[in-house]
C-alpha positions as CSV (number, residue, x, y, z in Angstrom):
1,X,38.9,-18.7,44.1
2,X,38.4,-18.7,48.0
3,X,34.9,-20.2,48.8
4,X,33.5,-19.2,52.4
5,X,30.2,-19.5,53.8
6,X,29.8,-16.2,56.6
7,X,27.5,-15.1,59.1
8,X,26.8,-11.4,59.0
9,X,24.0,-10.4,61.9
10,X,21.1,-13.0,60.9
11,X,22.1,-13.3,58.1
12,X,24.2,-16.2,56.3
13,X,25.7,-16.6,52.7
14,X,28.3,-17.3,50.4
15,X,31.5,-15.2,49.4
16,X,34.8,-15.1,48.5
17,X,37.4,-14.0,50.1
18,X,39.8,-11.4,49.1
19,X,42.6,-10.2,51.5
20,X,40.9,-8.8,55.0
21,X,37.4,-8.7,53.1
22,X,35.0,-11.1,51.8
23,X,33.1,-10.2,48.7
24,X,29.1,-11.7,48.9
25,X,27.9,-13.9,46.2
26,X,24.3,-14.2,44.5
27,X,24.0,-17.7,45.5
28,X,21.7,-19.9,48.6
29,X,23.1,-23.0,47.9
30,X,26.9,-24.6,47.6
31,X,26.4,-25.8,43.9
32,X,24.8,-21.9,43.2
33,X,28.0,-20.4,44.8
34,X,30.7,-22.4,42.8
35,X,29.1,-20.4,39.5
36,X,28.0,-17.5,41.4
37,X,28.8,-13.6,40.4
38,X,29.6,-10.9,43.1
39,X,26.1,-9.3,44.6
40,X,27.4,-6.6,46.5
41,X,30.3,-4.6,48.2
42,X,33.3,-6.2,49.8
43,X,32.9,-6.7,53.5
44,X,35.5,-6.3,56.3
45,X,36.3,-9.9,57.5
46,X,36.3,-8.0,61.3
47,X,32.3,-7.6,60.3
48,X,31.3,-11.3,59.4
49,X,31.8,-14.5,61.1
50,X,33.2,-17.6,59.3
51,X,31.1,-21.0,59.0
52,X,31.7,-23.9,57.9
53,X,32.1,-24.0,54.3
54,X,29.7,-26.3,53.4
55,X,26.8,-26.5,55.9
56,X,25.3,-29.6,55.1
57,X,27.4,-31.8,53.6
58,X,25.4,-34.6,51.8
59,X,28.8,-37.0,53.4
60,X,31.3,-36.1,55.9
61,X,34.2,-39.1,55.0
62,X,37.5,-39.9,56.5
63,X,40.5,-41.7,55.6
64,X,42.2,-43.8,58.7
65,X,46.0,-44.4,59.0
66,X,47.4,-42.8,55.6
67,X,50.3,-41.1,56.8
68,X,53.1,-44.1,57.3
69,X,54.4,-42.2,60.5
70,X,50.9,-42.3,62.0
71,X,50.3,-45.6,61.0
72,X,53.0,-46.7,63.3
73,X,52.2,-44.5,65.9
74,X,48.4,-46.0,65.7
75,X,49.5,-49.0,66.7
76,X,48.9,-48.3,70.4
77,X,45.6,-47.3,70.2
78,X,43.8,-48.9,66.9
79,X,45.5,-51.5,67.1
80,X,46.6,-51.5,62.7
81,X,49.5,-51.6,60.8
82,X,50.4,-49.4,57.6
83,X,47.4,-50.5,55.5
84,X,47.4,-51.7,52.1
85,X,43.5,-51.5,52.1
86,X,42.6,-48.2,52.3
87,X,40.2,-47.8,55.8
88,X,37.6,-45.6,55.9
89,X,35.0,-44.0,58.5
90,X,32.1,-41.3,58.4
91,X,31.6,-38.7,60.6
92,X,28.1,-37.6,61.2
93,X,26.7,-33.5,59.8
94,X,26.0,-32.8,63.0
95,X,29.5,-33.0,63.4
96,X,30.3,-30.0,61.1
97,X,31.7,-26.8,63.0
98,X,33.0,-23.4,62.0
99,X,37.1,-23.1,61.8
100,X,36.9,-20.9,64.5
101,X,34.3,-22.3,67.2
102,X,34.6,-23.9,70.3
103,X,34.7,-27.6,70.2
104,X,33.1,-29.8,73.2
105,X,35.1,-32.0,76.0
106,X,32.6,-34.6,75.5
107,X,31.1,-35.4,79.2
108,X,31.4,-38.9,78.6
109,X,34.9,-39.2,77.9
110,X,38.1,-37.3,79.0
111,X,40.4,-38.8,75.4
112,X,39.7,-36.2,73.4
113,X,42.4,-35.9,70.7
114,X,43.1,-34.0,67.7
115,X,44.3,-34.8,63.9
116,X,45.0,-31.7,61.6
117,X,44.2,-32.5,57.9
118,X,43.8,-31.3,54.6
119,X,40.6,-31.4,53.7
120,X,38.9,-31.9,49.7
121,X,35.6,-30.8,49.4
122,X,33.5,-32.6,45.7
123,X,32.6,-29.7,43.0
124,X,30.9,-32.3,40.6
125,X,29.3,-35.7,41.1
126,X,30.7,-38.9,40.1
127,X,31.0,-42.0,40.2
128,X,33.4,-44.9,39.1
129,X,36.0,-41.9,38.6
130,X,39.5,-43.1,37.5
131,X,42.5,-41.9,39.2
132,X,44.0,-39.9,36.5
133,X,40.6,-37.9,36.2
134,X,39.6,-37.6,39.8
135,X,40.7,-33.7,40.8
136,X,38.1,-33.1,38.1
137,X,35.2,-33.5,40.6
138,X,37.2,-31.5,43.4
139,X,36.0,-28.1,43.8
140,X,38.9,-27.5,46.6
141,X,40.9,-27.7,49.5
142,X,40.6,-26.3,53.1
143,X,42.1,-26.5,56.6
144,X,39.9,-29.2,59.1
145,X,40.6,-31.0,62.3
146,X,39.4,-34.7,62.7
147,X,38.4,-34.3,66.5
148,X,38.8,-38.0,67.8
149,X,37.3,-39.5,71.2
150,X,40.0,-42.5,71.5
151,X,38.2,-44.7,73.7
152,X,34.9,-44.5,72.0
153,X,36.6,-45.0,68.7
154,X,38.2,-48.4,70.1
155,X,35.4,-49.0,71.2
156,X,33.5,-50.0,67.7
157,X,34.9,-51.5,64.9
158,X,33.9,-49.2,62.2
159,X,35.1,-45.8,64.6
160,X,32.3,-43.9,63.6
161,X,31.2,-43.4,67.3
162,X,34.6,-41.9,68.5
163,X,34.7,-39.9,65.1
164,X,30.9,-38.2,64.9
165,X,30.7,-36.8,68.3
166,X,28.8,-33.3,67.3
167,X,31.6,-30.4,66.7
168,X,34.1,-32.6,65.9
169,X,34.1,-31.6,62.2
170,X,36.2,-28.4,62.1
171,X,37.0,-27.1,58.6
172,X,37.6,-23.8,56.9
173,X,38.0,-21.1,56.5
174,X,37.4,-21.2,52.6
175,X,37.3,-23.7,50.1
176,X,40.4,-22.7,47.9
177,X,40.5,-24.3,44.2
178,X,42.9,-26.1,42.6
179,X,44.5,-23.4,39.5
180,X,45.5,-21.5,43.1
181,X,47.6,-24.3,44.2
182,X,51.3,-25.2,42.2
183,X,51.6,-28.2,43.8
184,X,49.1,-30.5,46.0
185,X,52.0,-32.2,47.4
186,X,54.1,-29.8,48.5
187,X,51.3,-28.9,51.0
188,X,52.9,-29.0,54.5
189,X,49.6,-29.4,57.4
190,X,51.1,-28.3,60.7
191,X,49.1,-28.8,63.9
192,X,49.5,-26.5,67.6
193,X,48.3,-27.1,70.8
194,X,48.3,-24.4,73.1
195,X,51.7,-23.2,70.9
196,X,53.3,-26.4,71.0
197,X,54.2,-27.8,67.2
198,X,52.1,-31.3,67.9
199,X,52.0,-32.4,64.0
200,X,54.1,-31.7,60.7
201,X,53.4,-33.6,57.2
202,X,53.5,-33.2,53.6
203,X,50.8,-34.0,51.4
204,X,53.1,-36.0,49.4
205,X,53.4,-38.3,52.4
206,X,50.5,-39.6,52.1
207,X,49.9,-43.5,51.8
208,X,47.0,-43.2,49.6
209,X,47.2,-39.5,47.9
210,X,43.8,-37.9,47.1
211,X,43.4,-39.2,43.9
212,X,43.4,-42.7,44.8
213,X,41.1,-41.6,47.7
214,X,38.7,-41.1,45.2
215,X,38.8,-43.8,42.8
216,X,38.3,-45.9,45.7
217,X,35.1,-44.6,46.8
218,X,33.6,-44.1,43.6
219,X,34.4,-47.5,42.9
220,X,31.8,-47.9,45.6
221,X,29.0,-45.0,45.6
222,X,28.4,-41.8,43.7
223,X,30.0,-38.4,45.6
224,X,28.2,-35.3,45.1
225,X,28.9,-31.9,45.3
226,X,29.4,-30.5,49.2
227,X,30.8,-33.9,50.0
228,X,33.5,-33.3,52.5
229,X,36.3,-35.7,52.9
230,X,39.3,-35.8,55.5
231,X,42.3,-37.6,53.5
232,X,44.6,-38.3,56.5
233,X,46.5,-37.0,60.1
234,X,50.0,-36.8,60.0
235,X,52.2,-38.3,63.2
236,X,52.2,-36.4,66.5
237,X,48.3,-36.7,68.1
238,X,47.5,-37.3,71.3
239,X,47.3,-40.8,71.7
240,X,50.5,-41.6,70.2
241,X,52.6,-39.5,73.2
242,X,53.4,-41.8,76.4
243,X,51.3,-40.9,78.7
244,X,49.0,-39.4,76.2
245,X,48.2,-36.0,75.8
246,X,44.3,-35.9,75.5
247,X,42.8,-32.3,75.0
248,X,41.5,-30.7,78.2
249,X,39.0,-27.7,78.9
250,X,40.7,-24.5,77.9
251,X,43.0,-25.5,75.4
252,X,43.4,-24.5,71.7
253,X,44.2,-26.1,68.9
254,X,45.6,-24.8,65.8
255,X,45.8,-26.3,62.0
256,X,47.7,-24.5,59.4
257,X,48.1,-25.2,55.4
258,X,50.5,-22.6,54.3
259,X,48.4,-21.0,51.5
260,X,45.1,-22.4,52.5
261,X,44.9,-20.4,55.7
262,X,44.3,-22.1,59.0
263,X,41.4,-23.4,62.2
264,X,41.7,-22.8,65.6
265,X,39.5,-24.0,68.4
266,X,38.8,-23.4,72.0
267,X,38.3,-26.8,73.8
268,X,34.8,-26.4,76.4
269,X,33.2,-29.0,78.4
270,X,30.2,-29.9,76.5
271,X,27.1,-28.6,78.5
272,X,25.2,-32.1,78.6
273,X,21.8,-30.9,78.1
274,X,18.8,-33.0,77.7
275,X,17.9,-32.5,74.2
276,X,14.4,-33.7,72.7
277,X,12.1,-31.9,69.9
């Protein structure tokens, strides 16, 4: 199954998506949708507009340095080495954006940077989950884009400030399961900026695969369904070119997961507006 969340006039729900169409589900909620039944006739995907997945999620989690290229490219700018501990961050549900939406030049920084990643999305909660049994809480796999601010992320230990600016949270365009994927592994995630191959990695490259991603944090705290997490950027951002290439206004940035579909954002300068109430 292909779980998307759409936007049809003013209306939103949950569907699935089939070829060019996206067939509506009888369900409100994420839990409702992952046992829903069709509710109506397929819709041209030229008609809706894909959100988000999960709107709301309950955590928005992020592995740091798990691909070993990266780790040694992160060097420069998070000052780390290839970890044996796995390092972890949170990005805030504000954050969350569509797969196709802009994404905002922060008007307080000018290091924005981008990190293509495959992205797991928690079906079932649990808690102290072993490794050998941890896909059984995954209810899938998408396409996202870990939007970093590199100077605000230096700036604090934990990274959360340079990781939770709002829109930086791009995932999509549906939540595909696991019986549609072979092999997890085999997974290449390919990242473009304005056309230019940037990124290139296998899932199987990973330091710390999913699994062991989330053993570790149940070891910790209970994840529950709609939990979103990041598992990891391969080499090639920003930060890690000499000089750097930060994201400017106007560019776009693409992810793609062969099979899994892909994001693509429009970078704009964040309005700034005064916000209260």
């Amino acid at each position: 199954m292909r779980l998307a969340r759409f936007e049809r006039g003013k209306v939103t729900g949950f569907g699935v998506l089939q070829g060019e169409a996206v067939v509506p589900l009888a369900a409100s909620t994420f839990e409702a949708a992952l046992r829903a039944s069709p509710s109506g006739d397929p819709l041209p995907l030229a008609t809706v507009r894909l959100l988000a997945p999960v709107e709301k999620p309950g955590k928005i989690l992020g592995i740091g340095v798990n691909y070993a290229a990266h780790a040694a490219e992160s060097v420069s700018f998070v000052d780390t080495k290839k970890p044996e501990v796995q390092k972890w961050f949170n990005k805030q549900v504000t954050a969350v954006n569509a797969p196709y939406a802009n994404v905002d030049l922060p008007i307080v920084s000018d290091q924005l940077d981008y990190e293509g990643e495959l992205v797991v999305v928690i079906g079932k909660r649990g808690r102290h989950v072993p490794r050998e049994r941890a896909l059984e809480i995954v209810a899938g796999v998408t396409v996202g884009c870990d939007y970093s601010v590199r100077d605000w992320q230096r700036a604090s230990q934990t990274m959360i400030m340079g990781k939770g600016f709002d829109t930086h949270a791009v995932f999509g365009p549906a939540i595909v399961t696991l019986d549609e994927i072979p092999d997890l592994g085999a997974l290449e995630v390919r990242t473009y900026v304005n056309g230019e191959q940037r990124q290139s990695g296998h899932v199987r490259d990973q330091i710390h695969d999913i699994a062991a991603q989330i053993a570790h944090l149940t070891a910790a705290f209970t994840l529950e369904p709609g939990d979103v997490i990041f598992t990891g950027t391969p080499a090639g951002v920003g930060a890690g070119h000499t000089p750097p290439k930060w994201l400017k206004a106007g560019d776009r940035v693409r992810v793609e997961i062969d099979g899994l579909g892909h994001t693509e954002n429009e970078i704009v300068r964040e309005a700034g507006e005064t916000v209260i109430g």
